[in-house]
C-alpha positions in Angstrom: 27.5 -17.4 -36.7 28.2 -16.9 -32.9 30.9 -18.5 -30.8 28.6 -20.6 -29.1 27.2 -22.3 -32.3 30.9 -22.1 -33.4 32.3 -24.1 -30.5 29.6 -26.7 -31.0 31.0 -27.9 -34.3 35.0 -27.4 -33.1 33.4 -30.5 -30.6 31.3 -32.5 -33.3 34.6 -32.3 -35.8 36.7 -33.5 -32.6 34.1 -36.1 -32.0 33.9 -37.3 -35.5 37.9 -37.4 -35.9 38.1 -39.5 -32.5 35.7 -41.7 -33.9 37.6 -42.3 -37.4 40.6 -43.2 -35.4 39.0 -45.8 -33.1 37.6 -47.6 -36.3 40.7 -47.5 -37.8 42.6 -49.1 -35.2 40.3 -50.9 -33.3 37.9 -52.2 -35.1 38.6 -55.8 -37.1 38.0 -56.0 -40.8 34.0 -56.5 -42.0 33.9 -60.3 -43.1 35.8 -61.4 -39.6 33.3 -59.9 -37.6 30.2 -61.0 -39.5 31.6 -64.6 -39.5 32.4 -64.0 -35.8 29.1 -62.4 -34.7 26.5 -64.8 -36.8 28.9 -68.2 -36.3 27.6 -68.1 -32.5 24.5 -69.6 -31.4 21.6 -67.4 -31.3 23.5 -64.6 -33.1 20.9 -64.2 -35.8 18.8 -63.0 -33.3 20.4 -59.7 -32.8 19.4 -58.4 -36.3 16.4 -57.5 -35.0 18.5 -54.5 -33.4 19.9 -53.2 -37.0 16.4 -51.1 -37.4 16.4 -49.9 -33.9 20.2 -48.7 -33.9 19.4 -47.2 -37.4 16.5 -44.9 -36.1 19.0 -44.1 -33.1 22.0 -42.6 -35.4 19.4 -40.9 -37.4 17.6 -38.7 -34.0 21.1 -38.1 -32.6 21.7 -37.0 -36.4 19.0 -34.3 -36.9 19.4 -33.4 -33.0 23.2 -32.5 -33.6 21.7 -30.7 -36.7 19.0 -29.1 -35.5 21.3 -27.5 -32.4 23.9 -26.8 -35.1 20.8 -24.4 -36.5 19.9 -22.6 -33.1 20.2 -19.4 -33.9 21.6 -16.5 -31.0 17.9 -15.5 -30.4 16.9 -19.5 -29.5 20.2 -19.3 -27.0 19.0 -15.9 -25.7 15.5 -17.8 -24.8 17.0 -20.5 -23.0 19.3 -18.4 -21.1 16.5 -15.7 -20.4 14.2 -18.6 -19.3 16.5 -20.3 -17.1 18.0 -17.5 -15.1 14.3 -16.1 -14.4 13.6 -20.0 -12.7 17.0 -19.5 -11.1 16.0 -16.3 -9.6 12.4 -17.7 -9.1 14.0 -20.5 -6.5 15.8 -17.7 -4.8 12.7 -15.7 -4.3 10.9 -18.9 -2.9 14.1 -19.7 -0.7 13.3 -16.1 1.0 9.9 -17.9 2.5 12.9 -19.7 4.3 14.3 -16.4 5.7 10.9 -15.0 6.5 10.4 -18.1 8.8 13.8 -17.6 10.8 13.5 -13.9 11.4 10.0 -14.2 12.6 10.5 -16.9 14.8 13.7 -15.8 16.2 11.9 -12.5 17.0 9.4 -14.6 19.0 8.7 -16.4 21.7 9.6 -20.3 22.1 6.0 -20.8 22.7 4.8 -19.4 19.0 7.3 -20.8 17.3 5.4 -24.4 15.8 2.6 -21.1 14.7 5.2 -18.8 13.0 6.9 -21.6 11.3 3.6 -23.2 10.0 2.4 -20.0 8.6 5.3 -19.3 6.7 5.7 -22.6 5.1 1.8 -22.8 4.5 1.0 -19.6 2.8 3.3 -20.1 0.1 1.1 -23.1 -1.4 -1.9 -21.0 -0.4 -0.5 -18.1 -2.5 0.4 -20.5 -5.2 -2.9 -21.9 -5.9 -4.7 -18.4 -5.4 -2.2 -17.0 -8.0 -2.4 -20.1 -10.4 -6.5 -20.0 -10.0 -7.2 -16.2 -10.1 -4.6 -13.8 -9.1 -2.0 -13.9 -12.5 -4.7 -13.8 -14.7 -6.1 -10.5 -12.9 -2.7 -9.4 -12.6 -1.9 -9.9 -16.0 -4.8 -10.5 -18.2 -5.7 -8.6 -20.7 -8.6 -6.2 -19.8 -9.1 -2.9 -18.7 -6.5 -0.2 -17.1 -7.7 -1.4 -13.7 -8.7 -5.1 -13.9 -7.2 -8.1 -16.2 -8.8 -11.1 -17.4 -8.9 -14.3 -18.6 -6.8 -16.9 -18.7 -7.9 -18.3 -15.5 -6.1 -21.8 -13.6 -3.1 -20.9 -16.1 -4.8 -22.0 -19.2 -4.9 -19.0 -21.7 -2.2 -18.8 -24.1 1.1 -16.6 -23.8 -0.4 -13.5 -25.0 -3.4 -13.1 -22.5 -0.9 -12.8 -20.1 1.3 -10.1 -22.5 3.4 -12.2 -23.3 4.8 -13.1 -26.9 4.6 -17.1 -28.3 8.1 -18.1 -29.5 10.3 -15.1 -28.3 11.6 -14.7 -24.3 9.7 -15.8 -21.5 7.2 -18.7 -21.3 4.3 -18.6 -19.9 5.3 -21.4 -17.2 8.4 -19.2 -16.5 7.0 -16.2 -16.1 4.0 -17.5 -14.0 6.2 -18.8 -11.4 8.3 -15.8 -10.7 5.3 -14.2 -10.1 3.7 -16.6 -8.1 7.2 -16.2 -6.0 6.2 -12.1 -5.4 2.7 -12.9 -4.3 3.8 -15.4 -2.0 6.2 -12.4 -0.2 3.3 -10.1 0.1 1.7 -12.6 2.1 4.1 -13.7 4.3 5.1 -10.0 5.2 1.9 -10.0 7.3 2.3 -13.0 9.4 5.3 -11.4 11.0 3.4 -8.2 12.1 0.0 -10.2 13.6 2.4 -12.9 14.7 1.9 -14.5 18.9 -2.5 -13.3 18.5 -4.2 -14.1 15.3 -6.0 -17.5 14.6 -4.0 -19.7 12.3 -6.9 -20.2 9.8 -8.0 -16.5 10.1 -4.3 -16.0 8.5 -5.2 -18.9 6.1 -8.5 -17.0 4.6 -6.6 -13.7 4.6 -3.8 -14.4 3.0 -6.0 -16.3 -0.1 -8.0 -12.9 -0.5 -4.4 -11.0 -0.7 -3.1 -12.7 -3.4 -6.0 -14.0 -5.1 -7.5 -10.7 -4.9 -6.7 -7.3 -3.5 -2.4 -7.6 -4.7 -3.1 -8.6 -8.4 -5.7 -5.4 -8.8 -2.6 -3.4 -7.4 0.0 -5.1 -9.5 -2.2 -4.9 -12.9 -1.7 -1.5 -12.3 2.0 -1.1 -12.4 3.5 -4.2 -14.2 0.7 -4.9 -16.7 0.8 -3.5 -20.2 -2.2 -1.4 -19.6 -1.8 -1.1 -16.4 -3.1 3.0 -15.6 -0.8 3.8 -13.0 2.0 2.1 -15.5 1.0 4.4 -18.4 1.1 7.5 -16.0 4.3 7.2 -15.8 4.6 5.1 -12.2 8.2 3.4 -12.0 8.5 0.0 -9.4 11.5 -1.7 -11.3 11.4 -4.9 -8.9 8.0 -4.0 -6.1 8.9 -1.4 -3.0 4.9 -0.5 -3.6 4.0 -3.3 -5.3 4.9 -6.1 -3.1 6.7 -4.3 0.3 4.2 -1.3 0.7 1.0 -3.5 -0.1 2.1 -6.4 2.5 2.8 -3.5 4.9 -0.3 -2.0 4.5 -1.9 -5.1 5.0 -0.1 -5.6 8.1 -0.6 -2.6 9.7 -4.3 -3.1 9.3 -4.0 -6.5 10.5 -2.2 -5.2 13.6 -4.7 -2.8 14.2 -7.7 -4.9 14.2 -5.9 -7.7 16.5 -5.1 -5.2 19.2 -1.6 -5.8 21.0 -0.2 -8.7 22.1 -1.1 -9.2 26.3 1.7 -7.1 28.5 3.1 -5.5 25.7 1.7 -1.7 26.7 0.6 -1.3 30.0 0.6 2.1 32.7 1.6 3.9 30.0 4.8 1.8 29.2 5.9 0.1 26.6 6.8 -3.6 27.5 9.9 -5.1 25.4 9.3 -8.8 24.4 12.4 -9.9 23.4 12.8 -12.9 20.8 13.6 -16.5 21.9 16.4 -17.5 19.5 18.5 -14.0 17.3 20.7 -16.9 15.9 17.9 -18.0 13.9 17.2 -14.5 13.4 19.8 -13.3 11.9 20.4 -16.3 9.7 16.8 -15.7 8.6 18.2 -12.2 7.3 21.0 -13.4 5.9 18.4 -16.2 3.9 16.8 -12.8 3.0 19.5 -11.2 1.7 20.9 -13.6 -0.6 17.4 -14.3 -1.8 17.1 -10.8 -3.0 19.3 -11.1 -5.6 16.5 -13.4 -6.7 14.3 -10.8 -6.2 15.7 -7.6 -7.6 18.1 -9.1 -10.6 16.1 -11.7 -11.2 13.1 -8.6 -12.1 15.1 -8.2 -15.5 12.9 -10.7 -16.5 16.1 -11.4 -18.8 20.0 -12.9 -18.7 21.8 -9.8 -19.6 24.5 -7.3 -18.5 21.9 -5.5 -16.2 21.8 -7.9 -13.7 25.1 -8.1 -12.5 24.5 -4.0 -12.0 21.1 -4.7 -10.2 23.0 -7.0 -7.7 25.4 -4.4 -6.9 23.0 -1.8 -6.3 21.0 -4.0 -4.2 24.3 -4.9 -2.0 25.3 -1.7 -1.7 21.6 -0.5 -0.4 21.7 -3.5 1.9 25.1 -3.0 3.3 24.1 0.6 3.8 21.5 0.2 5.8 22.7 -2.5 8.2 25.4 0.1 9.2 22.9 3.4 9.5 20.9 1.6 11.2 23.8 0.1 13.7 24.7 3.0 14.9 21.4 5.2 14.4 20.6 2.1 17.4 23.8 2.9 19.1 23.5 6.6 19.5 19.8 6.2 21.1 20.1 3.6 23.3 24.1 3.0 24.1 24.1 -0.5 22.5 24.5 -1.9 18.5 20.7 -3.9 18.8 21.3 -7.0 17.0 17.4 -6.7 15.8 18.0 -2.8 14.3 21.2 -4.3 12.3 18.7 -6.6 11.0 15.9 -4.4 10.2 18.2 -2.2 8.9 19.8 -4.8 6.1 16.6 -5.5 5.2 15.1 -2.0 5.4 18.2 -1.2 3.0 16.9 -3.9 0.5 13.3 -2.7 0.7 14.4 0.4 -0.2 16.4 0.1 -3.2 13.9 -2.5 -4.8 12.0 -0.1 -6.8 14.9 2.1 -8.1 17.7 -1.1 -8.2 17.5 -0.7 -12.3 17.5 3.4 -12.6 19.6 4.7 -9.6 23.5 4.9 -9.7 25.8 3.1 -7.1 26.2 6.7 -5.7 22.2 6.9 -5.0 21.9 3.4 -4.0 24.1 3.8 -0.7 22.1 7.1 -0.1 18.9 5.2 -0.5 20.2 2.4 2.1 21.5 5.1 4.4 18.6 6.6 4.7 16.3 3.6 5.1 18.5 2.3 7.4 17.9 5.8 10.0 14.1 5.5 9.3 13.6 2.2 10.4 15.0 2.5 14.1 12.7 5.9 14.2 9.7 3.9 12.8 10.1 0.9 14.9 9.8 3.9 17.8 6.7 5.2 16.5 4.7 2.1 15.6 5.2 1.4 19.2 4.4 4.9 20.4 0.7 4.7 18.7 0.5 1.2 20.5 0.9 -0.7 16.9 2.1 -3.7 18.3 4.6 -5.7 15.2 6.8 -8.5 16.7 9.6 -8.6 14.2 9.1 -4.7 12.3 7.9 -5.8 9.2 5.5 -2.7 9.1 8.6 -0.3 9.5 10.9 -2.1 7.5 7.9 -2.7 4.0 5.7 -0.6 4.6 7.2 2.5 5.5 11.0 1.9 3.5 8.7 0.8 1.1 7.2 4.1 0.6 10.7 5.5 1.0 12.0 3.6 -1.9 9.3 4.3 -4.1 9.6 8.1 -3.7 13.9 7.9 -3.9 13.1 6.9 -7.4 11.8 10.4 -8.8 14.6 11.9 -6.2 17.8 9.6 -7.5 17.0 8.0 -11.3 20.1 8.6 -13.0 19.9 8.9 -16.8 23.1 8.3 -17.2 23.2 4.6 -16.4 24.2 2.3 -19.0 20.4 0.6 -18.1 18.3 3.4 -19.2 18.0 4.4 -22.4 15.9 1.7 -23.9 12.7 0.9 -25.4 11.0 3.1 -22.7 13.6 6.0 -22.7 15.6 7.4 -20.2 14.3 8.8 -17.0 15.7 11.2 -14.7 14.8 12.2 -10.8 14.7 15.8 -9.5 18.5 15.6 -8.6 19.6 14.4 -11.8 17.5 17.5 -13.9 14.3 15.7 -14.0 12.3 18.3 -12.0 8.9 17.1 -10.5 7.7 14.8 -13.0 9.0 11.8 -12.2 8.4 12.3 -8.1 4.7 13.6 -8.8 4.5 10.3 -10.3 5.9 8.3 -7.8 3.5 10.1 -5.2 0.5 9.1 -7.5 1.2 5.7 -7.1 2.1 5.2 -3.1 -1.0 7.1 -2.8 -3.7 5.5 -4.7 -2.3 1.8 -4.0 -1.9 2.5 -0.1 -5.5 3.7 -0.1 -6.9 0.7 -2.2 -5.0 -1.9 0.1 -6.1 0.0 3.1 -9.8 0.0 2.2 -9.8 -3.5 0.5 -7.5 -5.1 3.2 -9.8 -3.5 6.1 -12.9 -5.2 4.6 -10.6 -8.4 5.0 -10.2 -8.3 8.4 -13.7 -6.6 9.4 -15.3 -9.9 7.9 -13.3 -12.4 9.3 -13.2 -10.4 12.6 -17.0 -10.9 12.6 -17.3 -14.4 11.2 -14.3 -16.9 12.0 -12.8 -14.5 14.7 -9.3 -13.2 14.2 -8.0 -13.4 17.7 -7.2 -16.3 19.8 -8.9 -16.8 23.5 -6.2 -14.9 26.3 -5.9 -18.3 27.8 -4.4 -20.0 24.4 -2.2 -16.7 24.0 -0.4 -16.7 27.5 -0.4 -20.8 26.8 1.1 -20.8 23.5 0.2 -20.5 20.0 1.9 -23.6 19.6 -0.3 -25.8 22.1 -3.3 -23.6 21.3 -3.8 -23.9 17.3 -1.1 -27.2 16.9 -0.8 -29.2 20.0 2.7 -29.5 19.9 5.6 -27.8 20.8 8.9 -26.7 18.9 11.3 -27.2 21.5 10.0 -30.3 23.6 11.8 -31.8 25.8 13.9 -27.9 26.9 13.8 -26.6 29.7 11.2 -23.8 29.4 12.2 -19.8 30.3 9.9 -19.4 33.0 10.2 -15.3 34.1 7.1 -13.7 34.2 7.9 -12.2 30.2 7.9 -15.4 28.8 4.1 -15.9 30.0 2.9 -12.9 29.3 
C-alpha cells in the first residue's frame, strides 16, 4: 500500500477516535434528547431530515472508501494531469510576456496594435486548434496528415491517447492549444508597426489551423514520419520556434520595411518606447518556460525538476554571451541583446532540455547567446526589417537547438534510457546518426513552412492587403486600425524618429 493511501487512514482513524470522544462527553444520553427534541413545537417536523442525513453518511461513506482504494497508478493520473494544466497556465501566461517585449520594443504609437494582437491571437489559435489543428496534429492517419476527431469530439485514442491511464483528452488538448498559440504570436513581433490587424487575424488562423499541425504531426504524433526517422524535438525548437520564425521571416519579407528604417544605404535604429516593459515581458517569458519545457514531460515525475535546470542554465547562459558579445561590438551592455540573449538561450535548449547534460546545456546557451547579436546584424544587413528579433532569436536559435541535439545528447542522463532507448550525439560516441537526423528535420519542415506560409501571405497580399496606407503608419497603428491611443493624455516624443 503506498504512504499516501497509508496516511489517509492514520487521518480517518484520528477522525473517528475524535469523534468517539466528543459523543462520549458531549453528547446527553438517547431518551433526554428525544424527549427534548420532539417535546418542542413543530419538532416532529424535522424527521423528515432522518432520510436525507442517512443518504449523506452513506456517500461520505463509500467516498472515504472508495479513496481508501485508489491505487498508486489513480494518484499518478491525478498528479500527471494536474501538473500538465499547471504548466499549461504557464505556457498561456508567456502570451503575457510576448505582449511586453513587443511593445516595449516599439513605438508608443503601435502599442494599442501590438497589445491587441497578442491578446487576440490566442483565442484565434484556440478555436483553430479546438476546430481543426489537434485533430490534424494528432489524429490518427497517415505519416504526413492526421485525422478525425474534429471540434474535440473523438475519443482519447484518435488523438493517441490511452482511455483510463495518464493524460486526458481535455488535458492534453489544452497544452497543445498553449504551443500553437506561441507559434502564432512569434510572428506578430517580426511584422509588427506595418501589417493590417485583420491580415494578422486570417494569418494566424491558417498557421495553426493549418500549416503548424501538418509540421507537428510529423514529429510528436505516433506516426508521425519525421518521428519514426529518428527526429528528436523534446519540447519544439523546430516545431514551434523554427516554424513561427519561418513564418516570420516570410512575413517580413512580403511587408517590406518599416518607413525610415533603411535609407542611403544606412540602417536607421528605431529604438523601443518603454525597455521596462520589455524586460519584464522577458522575465514573463522566462518563467513561463518552465511551463513550456518541463511541463513537455507530459508527466509529474523526477525529470522535470532536471528539465528546469537545464532550461535555467541555457537561459542564464545566453543573457551573459550575449551581454558581452553586445559589449565587445559596440562599447555598451544593449539592454535589448541581454534580452534576446535570455530568450535566445531558452530557444535553444528547448529541443534538447530532456537529453543534454547540465554541461551541454550552458554550451548550448553560450552559443545561442553569440549568434543572436550576429543574426540580429544580418537580418538587418539583407534589409529584413524585425522590431523586437524574434526571427534571430526562433528562427535561427531554433535551428541551433535543434542541430545541438545530435552534437550534445548525453546517454548518460538518468532521463534516457527508457521506452525509446538511449540516444547519444556525435560528442558523446553517437557519430552522425543522430545529427543526420536532426538535419532531416530543420530541412524538410523549414521548406514546408516556407512554401505553405508564402502562399499565406501571397493571398492575403492580393486580396485583403497586408500592409497599411504610409499615412496610417507614420500616424499610428494605434489611431489607424483602433482609434485609440495607449498612452492618452502623455506628452507625445515628438523628434523626427518617433514619426517616421
Amino acid at each position: 500500500m503506498s504512504r499516501l493511501v497509508l496516511r489517509k487512514n492514520a487521518r480517518a482513524r484520528k477522525r473517528r477516535s475524535a469523534s468517539s470522544s466528543f459523543w462520549a462527553t458531549s453528547v446527553p444520553p438517547i431518551s433526554e434528547t428525544i424527549q427534548s427534541f420532539f417535546g418542542k413545537r413543530n419538532g416532529w417536523n424535522w424527521v423528515a431530515c432522518i432520510p436525507l442525513a442517512l443518504v449523506i453518511v452513506g456517500a461520505w461513506g463509500l467516498s472515504a472508501h472508495a479513496q481508501d482504494e485508489m491505487t498508486a497508478a489513480d494518484v499518478q493520473m491525478v498528479l500527471d494531469n494536474i501538473w500538465v494544466v499547471i504548466a499549461s497556465v504557464l505556457v498561456i501566461f508567456m502570451n503575457a510576456g510576448f505582449g511586453m517585449l513587443e511593445t516595449g520594443f516599439c513605438r508608443q504609437k503601435n502599442a494599442v496594435n501590438i497589445l491587441s494582437k497578442n491578446l487576440i491571437v490566442f483565442g484565434l489559435a484556440t478555436l483553430a486548434f479546438w476546430a481543426l489543428g489537434f485533430s490534424l496534429m494528432f489524429g490518427g492517419g497517415s505519416g504526413f496528415i492526421g485525422g478525425g476527431g474534429f471540434f474535440l469530439t473523438g475519443a482519447p485514442e484518435v488523438y493517441g491517447l490511452e482511455t483510463g491511464a495518464g493524460l486526458t483528452k481535455d488535458t492534453f488538448f489544452l497544452f497543445q492549444a498553449a504551443f500553437a498559440a506561441t507559434a502564432a504570436t512569434i510572428v506578430s513581433g517580426a511584422v509588427a508597426e506595418r501589417i493590417r490587424f485583420d491580415a494578422f487575424l486570417i494569418f494566424s488562423l491558417l498557421l495553426t489551423g493549418i500549416c503548424y499541425p501538418i509540421t507537428g504531426h510529423w514529429v510528436w504524433s505516433g506516426d508521425g514520419w519525421l518521428g519514426g526517422a529518428g527526429f528528436h524535438d523534446f519540447a519544439g525548437s523546430t516545431v514551434v520556434h523554427s516554424v513561427g520564425g519561418w513564418s516570420a521571416l516570410m512575413g517580413a519579407a512580403f511587408l517590406g520595411p518599416r518607413i525610415g528604417k533603411y535609407q542611403d544605404g544606412q540602417v536607421n535604429a528605431i529604438p523601443g518606447h518603454n525597455m521596462s516593459i520589455a524586460m519584464l515581458g522577458c522575465l514573463i517569458l522566462w518563467i513561463g518556460w518552465f511551463g513550456f519545457n518541463p511541463g513537455s514531460e507530459l508527466a509529474a515525475d523526477t525529470a522535470v525538476p532536471f528539465i528546469a535546470v537545464t532550461t535555467n542554465l541555457a537561459a542564464a547562459a545566453g543573457g551573459v554571451s550575449a551581454t558581452f558579445t553586445a559589449w565587445i561590438l559596440s562599447g555598451k551592455p544593449d539592454l535589448s541583446m541581454i534580452i534576446n540573449g535570455i530568450l535566445a538561450g531558452l530557444v535553444g535548449i528547448t529541443a534538447g532540455c530532456y537529453v543534454v547534460g547540465y554541461v551541454g546545456a550552458v554550451i548550448i546557451g553560450l552559443v545561442a547567446g553569440i549568434i543572436v547579436v550576429f543574426a540580429v546584424g544580418f537580418f538587418d544587413s539583407i534589409k529584413i526589417d524585425d522590431p523586437v528579433g524574434a526571427i534571430s532569436v526562433h528562427l535561427v536559435n531554433g535551428i541551433w537547438g535543434t542541430l545541438a541535439v545530435g552534437l550534445f545528447a548525453n546517454p548518460n542522463n538518468f532521463t534516457q534510457g527508457g521506452a525509446e532507448g538511449s540516444m547519444a550525439g556525435l560528442f558523446f560516441g553517437g557519430g552522425f546518426g543522430q545529427l543526420g537526423s536532426q538535419i532531416l528535420g530543420v530541412l524538410t519542415i523549414g521548406l514546408f513552412t516556407v512554401v505553405v506560409t508564402s502562399i499565406f501571405w501571397m493571398v492575403l497580399k492580393a486580396t485583403v492587403g497586408i500592409r497599411v496606407e504610409p499615412e496610417e503608419e507614420m500616424k499610428g497603428l494605434d489611431i489607424s486600425e483602433h482609434g485609440m491611443e495607449a498612452y492618452s493624455g502623455f506628452l507625445k516624443d515628438t523628434s523626427d524618429m518617433s514619426g517616421v
